[in-house]
C-alpha positions in Angstrom: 6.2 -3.1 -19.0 7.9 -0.7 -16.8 7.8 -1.8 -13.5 9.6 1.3 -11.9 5.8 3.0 -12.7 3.4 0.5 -10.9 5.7 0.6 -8.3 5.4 4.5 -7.9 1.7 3.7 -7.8 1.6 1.5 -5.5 4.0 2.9 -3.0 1.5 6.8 -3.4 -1.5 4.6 -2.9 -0.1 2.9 0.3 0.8 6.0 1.5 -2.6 7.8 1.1 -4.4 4.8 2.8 -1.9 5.3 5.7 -2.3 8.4 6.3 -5.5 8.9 5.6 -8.2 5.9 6.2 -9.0 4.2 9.2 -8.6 0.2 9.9 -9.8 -1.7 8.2 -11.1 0.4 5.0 -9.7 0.1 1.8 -7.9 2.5 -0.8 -8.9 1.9 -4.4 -6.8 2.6 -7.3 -7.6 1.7 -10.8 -5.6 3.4 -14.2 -5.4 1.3 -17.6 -4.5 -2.2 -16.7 -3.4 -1.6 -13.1 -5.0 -1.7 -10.0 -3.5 -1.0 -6.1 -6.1 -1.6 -3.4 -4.9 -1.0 0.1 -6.1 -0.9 4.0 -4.5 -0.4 7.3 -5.4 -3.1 9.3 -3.7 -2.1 13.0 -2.3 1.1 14.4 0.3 0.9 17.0 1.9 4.7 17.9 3.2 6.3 15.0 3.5 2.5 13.0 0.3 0.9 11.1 0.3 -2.7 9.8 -1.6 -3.1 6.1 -2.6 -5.4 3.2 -2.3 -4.7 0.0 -3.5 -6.3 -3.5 -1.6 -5.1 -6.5 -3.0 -6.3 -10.2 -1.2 -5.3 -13.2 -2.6 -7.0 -16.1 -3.3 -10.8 -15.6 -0.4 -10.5 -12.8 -1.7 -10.3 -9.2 0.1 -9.9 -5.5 -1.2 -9.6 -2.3 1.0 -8.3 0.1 1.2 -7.3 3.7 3.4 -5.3 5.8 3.9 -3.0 8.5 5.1 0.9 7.4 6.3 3.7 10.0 6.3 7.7 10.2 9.8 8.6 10.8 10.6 12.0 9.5 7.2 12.9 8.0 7.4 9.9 5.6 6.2 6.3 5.5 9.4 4.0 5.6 8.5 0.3 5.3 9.4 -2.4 8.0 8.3 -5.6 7.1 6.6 -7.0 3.5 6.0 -9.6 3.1 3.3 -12.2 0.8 
């Protein structure tokens, strides 16, 4: 399984439903055996809290977190399960 992949997935998912959804509506991503859904869930300036469920295979994570713009680009701040 390479990891370095879902992770790529995950990280251009997040980003779409950042910059493009409103709280509280989800991002849906399904290809093969992997799936990323993702939500903002707060917006506070240029810095938006989420969720995130992440299923590859029979392997699932939820996660939350809060991500930033700095420089054009999303850089996390806090992850966490």
């Amino acid at each position: 399984m390479n990891l370095e992949r879902y992770f790529l997935f995950y990280f251009m998912k997040l980003a779409s439903a950042l910059d493009n959804n409103p709280d509280g509506v989800y991002n849906h991503y399904k290809r093969g055996n992997v799936a990323v859904r993702s939500k903002p869930t707060a917006t506070n300036g240029t810095c938006r809290e989420f969720e995130t469920d992440v299923m590859v295979g029979d392997i699932s994570r939820k996660m939350k977190g809060t991500a930033c713009r700095v420089n054009n680009e999303w850089e996390l701040k806090e992850l966490y399960r």
